[in-house]
Structures are given as C-alpha cells and as structure tokens.
Predicted model as a PDB file, atoms N, CA, C, CB and O in Angstrom, pLDDT in the B-factor column:
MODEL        1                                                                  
ATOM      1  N   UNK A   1       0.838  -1.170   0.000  1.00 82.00           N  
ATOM      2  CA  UNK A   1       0.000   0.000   0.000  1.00 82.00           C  
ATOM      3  C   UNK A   1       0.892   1.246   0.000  1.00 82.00           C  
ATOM      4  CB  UNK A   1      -0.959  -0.009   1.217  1.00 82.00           C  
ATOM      5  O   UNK A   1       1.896   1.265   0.712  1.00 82.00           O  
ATOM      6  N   UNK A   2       0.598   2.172  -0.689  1.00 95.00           N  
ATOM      7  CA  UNK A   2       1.500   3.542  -0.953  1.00 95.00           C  
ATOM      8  C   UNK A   2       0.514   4.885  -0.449  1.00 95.00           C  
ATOM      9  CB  UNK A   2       1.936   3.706  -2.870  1.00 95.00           C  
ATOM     10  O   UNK A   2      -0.658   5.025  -0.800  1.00 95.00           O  
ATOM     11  N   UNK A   3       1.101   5.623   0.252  1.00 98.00           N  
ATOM     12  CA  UNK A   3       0.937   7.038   0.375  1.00 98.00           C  
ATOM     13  C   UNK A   3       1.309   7.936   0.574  1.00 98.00           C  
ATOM     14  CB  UNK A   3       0.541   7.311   0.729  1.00 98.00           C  
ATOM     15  O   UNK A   3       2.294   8.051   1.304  1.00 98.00           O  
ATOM     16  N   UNK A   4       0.407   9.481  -0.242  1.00 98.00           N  
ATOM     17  CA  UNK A   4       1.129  10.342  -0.418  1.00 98.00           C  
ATOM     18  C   UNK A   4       2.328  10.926   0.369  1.00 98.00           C  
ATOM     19  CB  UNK A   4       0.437  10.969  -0.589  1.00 98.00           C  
ATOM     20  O   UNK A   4       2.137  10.677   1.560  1.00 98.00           O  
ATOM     21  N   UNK A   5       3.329  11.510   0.213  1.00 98.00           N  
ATOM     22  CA  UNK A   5       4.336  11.870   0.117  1.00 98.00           C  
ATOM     23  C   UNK A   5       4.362  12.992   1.305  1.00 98.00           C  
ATOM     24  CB  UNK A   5       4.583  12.166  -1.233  1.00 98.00           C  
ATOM     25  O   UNK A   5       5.019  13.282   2.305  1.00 98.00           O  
ATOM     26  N   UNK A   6       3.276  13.418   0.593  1.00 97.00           N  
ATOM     27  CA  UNK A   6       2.628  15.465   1.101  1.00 97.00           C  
ATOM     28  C   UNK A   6       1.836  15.494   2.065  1.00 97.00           C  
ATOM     29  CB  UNK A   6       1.547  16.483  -0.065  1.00 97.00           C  
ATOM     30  O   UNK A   6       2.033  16.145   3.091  1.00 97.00           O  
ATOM     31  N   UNK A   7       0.623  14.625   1.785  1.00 98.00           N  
ATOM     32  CA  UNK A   7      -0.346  14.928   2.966  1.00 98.00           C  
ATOM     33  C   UNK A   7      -0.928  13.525   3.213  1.00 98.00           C  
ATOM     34  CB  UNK A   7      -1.591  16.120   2.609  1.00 98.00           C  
ATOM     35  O   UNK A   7      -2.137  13.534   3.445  1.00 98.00           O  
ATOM     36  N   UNK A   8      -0.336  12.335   3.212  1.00 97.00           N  
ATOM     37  CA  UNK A   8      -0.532  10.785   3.747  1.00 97.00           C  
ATOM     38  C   UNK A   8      -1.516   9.987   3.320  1.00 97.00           C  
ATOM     39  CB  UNK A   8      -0.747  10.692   5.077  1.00 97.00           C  
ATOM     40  O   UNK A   8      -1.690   8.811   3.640  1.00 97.00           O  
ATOM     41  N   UNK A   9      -2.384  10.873   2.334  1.00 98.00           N  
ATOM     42  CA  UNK A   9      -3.511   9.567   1.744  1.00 98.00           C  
ATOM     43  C   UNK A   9      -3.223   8.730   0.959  1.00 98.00           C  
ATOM     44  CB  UNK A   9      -4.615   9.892   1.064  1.00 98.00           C  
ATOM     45  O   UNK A   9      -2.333   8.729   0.109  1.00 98.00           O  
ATOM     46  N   UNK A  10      -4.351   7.598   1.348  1.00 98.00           N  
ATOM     47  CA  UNK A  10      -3.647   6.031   0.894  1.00 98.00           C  
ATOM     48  C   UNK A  10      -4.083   6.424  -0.458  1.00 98.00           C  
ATOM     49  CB  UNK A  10      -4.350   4.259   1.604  1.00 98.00           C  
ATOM     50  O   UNK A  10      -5.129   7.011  -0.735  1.00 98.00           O  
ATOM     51  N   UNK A  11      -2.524   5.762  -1.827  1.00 98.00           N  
ATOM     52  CA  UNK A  11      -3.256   6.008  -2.925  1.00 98.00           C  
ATOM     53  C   UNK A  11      -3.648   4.729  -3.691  1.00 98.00           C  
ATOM     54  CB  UNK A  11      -2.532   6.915  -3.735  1.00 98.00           C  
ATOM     55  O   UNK A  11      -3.324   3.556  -3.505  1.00 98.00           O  
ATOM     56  N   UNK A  12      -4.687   5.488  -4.888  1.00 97.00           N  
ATOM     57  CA  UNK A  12      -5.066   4.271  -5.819  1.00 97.00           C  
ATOM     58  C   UNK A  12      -3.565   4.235  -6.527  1.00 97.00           C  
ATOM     59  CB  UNK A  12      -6.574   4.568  -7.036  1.00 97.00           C  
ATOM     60  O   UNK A  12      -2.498   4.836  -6.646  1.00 97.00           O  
ATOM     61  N   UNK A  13      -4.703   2.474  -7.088  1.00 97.00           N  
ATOM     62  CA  UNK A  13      -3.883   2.799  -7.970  1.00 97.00           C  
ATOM     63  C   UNK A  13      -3.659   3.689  -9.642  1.00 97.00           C  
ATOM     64  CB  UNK A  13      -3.680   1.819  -7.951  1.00 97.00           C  
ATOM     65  O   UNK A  13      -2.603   3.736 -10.273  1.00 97.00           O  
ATOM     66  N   UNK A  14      -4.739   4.197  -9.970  1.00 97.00           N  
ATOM     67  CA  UNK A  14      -4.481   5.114 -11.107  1.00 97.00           C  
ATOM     68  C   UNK A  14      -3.706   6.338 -10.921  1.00 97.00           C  
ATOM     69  CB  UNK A  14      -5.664   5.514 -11.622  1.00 97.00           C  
ATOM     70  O   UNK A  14      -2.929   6.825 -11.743  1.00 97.00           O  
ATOM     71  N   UNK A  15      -4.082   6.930  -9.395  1.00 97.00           N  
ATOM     72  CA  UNK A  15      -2.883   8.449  -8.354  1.00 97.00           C  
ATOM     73  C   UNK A  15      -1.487   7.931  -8.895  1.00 97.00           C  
ATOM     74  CB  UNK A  15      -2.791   8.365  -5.872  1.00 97.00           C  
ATOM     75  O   UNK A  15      -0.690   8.675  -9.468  1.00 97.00           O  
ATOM     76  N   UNK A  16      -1.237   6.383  -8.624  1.00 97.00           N  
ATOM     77  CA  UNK A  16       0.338   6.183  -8.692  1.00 97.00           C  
ATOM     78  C   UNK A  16       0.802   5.828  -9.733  1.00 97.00           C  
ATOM     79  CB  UNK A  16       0.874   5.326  -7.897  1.00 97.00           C  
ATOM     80  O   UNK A  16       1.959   5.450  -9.916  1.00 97.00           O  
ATOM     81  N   UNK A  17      -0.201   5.929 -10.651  1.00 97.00           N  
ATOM     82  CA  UNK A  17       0.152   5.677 -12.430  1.00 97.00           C  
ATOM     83  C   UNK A  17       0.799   7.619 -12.665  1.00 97.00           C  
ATOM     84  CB  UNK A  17      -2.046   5.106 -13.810  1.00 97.00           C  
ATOM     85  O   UNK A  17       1.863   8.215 -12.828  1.00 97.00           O  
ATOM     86  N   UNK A  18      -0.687   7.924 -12.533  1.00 97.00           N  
ATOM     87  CA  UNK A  18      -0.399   9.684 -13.098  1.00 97.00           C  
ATOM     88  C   UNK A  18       0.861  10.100 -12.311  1.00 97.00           C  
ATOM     89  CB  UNK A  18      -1.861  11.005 -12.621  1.00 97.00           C  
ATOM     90  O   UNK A  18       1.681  10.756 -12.955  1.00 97.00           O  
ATOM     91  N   UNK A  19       1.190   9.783 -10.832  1.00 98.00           N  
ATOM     92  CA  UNK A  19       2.705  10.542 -10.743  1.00 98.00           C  
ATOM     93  C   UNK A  19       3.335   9.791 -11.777  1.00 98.00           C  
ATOM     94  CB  UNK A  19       3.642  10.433  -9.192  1.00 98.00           C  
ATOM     95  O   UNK A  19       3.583  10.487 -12.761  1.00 98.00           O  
ATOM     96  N   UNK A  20       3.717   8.452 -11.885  1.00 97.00           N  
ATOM     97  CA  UNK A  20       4.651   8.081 -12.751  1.00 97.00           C  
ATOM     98  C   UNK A  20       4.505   8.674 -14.285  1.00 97.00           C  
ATOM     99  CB  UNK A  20       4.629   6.641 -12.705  1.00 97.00           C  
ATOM    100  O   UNK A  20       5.393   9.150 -14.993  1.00 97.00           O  
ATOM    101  N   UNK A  21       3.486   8.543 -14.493  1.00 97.00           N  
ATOM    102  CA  UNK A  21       3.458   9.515 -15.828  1.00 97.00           C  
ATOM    103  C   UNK A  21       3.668  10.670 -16.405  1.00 97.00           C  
ATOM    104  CB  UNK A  21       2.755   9.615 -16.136  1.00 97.00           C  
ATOM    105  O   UNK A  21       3.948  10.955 -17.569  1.00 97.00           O  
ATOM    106  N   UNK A  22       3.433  11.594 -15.046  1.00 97.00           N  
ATOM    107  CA  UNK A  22       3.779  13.217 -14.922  1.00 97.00           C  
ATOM    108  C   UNK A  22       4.802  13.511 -14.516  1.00 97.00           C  
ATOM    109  CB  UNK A  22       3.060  13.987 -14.162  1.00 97.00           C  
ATOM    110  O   UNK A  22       5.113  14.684 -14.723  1.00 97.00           O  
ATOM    111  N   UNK A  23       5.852  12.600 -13.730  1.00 97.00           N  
ATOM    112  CA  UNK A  23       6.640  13.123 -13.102  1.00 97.00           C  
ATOM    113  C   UNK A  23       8.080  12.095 -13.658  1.00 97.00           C  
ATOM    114  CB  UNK A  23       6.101  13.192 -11.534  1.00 97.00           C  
ATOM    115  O   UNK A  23       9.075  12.507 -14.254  1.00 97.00           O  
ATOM    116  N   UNK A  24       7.813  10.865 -13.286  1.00 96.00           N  
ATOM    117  CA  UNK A  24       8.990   9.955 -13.226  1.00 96.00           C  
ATOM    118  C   UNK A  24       8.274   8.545 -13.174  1.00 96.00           C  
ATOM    119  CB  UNK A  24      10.024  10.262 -11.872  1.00 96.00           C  
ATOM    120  O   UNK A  24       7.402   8.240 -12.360  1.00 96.00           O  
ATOM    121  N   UNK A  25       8.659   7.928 -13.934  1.00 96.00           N  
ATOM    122  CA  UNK A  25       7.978   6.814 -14.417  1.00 96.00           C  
ATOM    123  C   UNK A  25       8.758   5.652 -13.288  1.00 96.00           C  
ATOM    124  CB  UNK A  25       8.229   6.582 -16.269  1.00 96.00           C  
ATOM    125  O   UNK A  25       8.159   4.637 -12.934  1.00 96.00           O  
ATOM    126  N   UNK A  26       9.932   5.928 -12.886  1.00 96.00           N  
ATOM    127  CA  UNK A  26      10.431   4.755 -12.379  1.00 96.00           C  
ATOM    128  C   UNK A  26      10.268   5.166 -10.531  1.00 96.00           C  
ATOM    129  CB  UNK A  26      12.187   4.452 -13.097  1.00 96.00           C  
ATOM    130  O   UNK A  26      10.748   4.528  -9.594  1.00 96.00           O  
ATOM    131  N   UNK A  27       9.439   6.415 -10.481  1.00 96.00           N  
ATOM    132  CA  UNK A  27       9.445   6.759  -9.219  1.00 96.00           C  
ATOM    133  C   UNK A  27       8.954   5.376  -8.010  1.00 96.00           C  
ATOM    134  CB  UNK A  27       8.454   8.066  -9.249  1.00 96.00           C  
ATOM    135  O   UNK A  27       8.261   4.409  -8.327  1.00 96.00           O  
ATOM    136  N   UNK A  28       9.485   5.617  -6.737  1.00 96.00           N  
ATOM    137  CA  UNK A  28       9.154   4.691  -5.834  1.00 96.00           C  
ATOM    138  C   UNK A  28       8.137   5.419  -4.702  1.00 96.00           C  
ATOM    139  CB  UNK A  28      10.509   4.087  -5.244  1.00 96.00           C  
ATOM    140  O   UNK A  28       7.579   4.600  -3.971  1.00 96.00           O  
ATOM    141  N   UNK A  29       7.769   7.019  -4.412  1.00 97.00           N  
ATOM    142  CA  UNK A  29       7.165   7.722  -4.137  1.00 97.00           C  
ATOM    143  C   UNK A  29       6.608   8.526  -4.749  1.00 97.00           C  
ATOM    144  CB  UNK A  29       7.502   7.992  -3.594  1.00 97.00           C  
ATOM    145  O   UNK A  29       7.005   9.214  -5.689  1.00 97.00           O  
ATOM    146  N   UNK A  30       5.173   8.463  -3.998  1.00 98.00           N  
ATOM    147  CA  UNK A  30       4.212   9.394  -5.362  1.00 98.00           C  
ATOM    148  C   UNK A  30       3.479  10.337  -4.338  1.00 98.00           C  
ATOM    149  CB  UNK A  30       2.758   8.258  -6.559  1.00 98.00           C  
ATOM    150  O   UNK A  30       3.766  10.423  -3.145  1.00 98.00           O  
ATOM    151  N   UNK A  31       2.179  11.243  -5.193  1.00 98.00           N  
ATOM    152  CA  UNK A  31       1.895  11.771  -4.428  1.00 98.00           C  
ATOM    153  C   UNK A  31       0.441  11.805  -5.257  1.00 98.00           C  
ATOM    154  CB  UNK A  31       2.789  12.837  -3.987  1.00 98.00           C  
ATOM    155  O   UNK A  31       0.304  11.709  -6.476  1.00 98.00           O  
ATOM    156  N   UNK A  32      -0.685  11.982  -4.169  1.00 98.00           N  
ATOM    157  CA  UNK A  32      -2.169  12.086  -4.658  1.00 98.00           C  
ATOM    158  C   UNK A  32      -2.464  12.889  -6.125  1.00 98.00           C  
ATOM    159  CB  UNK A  32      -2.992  12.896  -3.466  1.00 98.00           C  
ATOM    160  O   UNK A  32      -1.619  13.571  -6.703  1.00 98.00           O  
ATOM    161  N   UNK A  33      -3.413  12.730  -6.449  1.00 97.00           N  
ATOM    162  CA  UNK A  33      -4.166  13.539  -7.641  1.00 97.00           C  
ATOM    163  C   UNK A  33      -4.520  15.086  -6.451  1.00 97.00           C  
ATOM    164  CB  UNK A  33      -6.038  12.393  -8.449  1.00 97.00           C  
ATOM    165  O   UNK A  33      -3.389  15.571  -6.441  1.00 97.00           O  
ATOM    166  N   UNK A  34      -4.812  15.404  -6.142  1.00 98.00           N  
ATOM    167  CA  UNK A  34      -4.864  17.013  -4.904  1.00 98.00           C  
ATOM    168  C   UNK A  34      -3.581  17.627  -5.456  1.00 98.00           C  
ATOM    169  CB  UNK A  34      -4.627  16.686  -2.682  1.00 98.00           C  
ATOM    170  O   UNK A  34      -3.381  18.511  -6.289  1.00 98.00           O  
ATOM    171  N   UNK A  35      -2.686  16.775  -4.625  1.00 98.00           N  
ATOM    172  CA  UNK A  35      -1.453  17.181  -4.152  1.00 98.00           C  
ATOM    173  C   UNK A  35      -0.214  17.417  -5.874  1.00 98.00           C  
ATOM    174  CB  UNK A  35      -0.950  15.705  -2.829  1.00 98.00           C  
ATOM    175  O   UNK A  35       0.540  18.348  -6.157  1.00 98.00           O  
ATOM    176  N   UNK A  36      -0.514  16.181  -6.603  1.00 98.00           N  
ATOM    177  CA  UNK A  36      -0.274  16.379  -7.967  1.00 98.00           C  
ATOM    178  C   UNK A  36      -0.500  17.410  -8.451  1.00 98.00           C  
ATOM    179  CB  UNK A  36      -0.777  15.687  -8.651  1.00 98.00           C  
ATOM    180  O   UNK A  36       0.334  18.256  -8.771  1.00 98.00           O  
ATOM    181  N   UNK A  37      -1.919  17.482  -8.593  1.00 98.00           N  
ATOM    182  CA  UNK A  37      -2.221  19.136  -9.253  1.00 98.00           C  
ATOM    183  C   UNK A  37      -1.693  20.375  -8.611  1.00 98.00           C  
ATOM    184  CB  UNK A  37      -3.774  19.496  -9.247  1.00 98.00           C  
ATOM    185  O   UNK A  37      -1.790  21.425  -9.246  1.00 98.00           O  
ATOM    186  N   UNK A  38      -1.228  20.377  -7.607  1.00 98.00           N  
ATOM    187  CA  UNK A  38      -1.083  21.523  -7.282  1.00 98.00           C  
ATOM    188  C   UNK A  38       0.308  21.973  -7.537  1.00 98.00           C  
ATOM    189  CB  UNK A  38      -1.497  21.646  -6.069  1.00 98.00           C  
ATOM    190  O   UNK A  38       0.720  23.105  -7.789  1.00 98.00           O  
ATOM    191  N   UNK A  39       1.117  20.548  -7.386  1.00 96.00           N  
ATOM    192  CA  UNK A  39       2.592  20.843  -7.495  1.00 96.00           C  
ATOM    193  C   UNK A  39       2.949  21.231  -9.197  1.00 96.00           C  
ATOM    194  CB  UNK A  39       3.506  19.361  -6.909  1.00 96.00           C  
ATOM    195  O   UNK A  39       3.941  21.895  -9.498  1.00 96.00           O  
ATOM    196  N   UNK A  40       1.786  20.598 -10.412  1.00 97.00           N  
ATOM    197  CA  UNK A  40       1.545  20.704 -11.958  1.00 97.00           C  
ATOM    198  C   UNK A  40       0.756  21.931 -12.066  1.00 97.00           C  
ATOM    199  CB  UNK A  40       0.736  19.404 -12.655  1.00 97.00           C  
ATOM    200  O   UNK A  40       0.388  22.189 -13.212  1.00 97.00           O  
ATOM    201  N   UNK A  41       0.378  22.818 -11.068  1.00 97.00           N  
ATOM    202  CA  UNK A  41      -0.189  23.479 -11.377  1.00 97.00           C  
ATOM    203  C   UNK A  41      -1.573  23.411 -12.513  1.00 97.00           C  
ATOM    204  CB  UNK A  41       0.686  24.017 -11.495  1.00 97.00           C  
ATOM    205  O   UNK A  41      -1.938  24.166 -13.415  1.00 97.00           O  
ATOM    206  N   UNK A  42      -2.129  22.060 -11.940  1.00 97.00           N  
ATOM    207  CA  UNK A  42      -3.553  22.114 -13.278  1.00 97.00           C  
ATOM    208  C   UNK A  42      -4.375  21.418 -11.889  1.00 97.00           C  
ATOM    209  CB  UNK A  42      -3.419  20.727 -15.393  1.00 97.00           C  
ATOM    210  O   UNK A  42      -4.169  21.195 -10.696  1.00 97.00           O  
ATOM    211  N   UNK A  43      -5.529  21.235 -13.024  1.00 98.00           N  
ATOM    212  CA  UNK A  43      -6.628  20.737 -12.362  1.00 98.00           C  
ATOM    213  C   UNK A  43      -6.634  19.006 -11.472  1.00 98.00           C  
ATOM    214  CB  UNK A  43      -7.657  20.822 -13.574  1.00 98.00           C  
ATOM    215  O   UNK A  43      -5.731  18.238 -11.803  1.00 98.00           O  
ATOM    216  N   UNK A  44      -7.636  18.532 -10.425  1.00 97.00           N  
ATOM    217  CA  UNK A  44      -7.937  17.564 -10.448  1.00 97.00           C  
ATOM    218  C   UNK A  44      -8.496  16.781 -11.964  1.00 97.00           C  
ATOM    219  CB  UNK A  44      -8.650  17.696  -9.464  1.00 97.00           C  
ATOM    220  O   UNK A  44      -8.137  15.685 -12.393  1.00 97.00           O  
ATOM    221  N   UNK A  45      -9.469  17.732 -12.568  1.00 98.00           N  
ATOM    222  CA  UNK A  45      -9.953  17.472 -13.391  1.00 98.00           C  
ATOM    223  C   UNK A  45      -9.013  17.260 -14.571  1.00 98.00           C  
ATOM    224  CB  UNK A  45     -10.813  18.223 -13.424  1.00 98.00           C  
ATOM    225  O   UNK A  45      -9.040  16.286 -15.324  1.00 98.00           O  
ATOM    226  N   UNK A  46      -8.357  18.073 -14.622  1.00 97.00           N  
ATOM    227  CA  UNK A  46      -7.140  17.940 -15.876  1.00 97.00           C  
ATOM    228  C   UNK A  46      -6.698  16.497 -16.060  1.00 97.00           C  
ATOM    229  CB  UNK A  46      -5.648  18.838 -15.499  1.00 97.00           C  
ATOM    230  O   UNK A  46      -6.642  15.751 -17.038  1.00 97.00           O  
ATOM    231  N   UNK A  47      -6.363  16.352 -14.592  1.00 97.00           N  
ATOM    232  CA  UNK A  47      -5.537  14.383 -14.284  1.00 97.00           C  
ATOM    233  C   UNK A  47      -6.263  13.275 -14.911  1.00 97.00           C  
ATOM    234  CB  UNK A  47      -5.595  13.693 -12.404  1.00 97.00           C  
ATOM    235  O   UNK A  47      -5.929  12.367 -15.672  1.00 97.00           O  
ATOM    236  N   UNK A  48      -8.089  13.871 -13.983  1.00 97.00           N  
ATOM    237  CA  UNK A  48      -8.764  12.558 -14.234  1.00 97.00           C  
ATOM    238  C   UNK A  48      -8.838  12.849 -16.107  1.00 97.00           C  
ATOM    239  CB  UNK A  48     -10.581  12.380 -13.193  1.00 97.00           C  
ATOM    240  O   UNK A  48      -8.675  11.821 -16.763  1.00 97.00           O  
ATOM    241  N   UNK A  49      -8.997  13.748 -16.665  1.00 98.00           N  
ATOM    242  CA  UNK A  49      -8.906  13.924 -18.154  1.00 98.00           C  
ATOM    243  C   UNK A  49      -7.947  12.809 -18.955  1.00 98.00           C  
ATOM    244  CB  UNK A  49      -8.325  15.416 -18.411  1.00 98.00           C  
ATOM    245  O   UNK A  49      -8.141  11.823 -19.665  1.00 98.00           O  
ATOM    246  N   UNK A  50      -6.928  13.461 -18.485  1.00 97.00           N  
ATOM    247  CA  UNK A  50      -5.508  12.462 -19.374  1.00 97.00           C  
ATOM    248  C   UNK A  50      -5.334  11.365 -18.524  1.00 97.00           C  
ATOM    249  CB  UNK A  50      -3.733  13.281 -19.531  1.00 97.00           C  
ATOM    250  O   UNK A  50      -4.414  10.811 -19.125  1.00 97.00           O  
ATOM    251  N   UNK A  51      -5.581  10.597 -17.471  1.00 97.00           N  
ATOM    252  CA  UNK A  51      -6.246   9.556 -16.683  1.00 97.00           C  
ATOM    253  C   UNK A  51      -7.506   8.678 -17.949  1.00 97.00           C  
ATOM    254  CB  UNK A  51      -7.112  10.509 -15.128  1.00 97.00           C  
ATOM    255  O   UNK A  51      -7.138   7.857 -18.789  1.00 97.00           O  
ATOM    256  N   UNK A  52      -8.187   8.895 -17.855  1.00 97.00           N  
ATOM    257  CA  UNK A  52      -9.231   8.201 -19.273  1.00 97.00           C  
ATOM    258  C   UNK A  52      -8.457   8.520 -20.702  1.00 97.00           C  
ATOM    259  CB  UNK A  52     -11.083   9.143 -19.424  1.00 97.00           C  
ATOM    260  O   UNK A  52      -8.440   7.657 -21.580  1.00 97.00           O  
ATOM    261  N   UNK A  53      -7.901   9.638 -20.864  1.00 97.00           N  
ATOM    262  CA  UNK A  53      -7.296   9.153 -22.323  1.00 97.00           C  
ATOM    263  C   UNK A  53      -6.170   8.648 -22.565  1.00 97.00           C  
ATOM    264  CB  UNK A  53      -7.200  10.022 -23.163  1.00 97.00           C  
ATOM    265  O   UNK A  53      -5.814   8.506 -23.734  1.00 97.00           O  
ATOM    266  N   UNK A  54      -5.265   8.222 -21.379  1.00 97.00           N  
ATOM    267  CA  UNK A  54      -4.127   7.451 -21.469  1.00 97.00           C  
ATOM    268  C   UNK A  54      -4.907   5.821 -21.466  1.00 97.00           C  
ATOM    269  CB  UNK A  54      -2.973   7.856 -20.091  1.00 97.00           C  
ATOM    270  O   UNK A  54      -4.415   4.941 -22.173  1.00 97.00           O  
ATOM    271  N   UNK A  55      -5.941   5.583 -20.752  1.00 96.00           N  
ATOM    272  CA  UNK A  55      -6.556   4.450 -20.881  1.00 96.00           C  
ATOM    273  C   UNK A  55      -7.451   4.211 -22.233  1.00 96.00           C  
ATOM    274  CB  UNK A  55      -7.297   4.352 -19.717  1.00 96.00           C  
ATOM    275  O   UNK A  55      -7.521   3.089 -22.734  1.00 96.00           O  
ATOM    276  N   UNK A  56      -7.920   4.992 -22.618  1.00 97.00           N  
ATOM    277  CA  UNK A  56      -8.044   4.549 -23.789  1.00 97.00           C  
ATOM    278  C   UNK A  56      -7.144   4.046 -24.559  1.00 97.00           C  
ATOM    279  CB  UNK A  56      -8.455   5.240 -24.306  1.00 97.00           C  
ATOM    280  O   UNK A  56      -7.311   2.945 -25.084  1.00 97.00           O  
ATOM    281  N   UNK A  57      -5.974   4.830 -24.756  1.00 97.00           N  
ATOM    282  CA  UNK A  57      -4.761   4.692 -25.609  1.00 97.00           C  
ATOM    283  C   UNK A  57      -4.033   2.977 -25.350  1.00 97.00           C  
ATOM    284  CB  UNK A  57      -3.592   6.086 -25.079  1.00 97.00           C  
ATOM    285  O   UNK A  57      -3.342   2.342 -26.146  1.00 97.00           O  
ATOM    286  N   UNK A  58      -4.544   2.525 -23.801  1.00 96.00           N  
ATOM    287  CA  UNK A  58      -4.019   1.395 -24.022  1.00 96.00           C  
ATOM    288  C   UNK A  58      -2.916   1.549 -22.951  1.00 96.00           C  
ATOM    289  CB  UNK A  58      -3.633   1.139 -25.499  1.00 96.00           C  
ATOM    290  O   UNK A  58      -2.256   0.529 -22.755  1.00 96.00           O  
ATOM    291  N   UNK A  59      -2.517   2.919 -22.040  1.00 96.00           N  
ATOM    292  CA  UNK A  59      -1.701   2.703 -20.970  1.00 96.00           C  
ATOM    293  C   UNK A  59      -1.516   1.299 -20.154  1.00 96.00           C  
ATOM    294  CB  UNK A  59      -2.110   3.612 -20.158  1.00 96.00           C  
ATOM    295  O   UNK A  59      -2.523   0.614 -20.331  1.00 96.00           O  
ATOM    296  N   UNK A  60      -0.831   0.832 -19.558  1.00 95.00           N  
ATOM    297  CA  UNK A  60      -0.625  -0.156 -18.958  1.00 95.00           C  
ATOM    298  C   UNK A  60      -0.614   0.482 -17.013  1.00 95.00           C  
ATOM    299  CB  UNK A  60       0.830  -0.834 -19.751  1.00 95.00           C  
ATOM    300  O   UNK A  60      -0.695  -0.376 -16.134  1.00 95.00           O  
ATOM    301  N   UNK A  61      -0.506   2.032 -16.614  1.00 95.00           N  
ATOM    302  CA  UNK A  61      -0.329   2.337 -15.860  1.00 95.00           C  
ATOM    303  C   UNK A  61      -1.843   3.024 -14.771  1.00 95.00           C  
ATOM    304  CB  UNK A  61       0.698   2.915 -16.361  1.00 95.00           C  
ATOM    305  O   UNK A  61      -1.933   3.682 -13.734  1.00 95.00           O  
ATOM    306  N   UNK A  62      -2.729   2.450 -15.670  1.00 96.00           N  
ATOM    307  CA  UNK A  62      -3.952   3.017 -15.573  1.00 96.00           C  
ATOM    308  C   UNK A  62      -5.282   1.748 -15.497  1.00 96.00           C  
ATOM    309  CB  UNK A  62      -4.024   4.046 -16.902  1.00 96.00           C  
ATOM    310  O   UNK A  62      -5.478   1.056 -16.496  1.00 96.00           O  
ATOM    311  N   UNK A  63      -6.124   1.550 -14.240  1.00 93.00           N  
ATOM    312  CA  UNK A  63      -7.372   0.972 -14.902  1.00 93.00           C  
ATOM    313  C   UNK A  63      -8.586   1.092 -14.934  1.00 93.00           C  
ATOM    314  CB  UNK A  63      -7.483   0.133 -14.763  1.00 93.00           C  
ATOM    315  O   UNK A  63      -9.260   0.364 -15.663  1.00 93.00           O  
TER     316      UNK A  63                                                      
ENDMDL                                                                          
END                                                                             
C-alpha cells in the first residue's frame, strides 16, 4: 500500500500511475491527484482527463 508523500492519503492505484506519468515513471514515491495538481499546477480534473485518455490509448499504468 502507498501514500502520499505530502499529505498521507492512501493512494489508488491510477494516483500512482499519473505521478509516474507526470513526473517519473520509475518513481518509488508518489503523491495524490490534490497534491499532484497543485505541485503541476492544473486541475484535479485535468488528471482525471488524461487519466481516461491514457486508458483509452491502451496505458498499462492506468485501470
């Protein structure tokens, strides 16, 4: 079980796809979709956005 980094919530697993995707793919610490956006400066909504279209595409880091 993994959690955030920043502020301790337990994450899914799609939270610990999008850090690896946004940030560092081989990362061993991640950090929430909240806490993500804020450090990317975009939306929750932005994440869950490219979150469904990386799954469409067939991501492996996403389900």
């Amino acid at each position: 079980m993994s959690f955030c980094i920043q502020c301790g919530k337990n994450l899914s697993y799609n939270e610990i796809g999008a850090y690896k995707k946004f940030v560092n793919r081989g990362s061993q610490s991640f950090l929430c979709k909240k806490c993500l956006a804020e450090k990317l400066d975009i939306s929750i909504k932005d994440i869950d956005e490219k979150i469904e279209q990386f799954k469409r595409q067939g991501c492996t880091l996403f389900v």
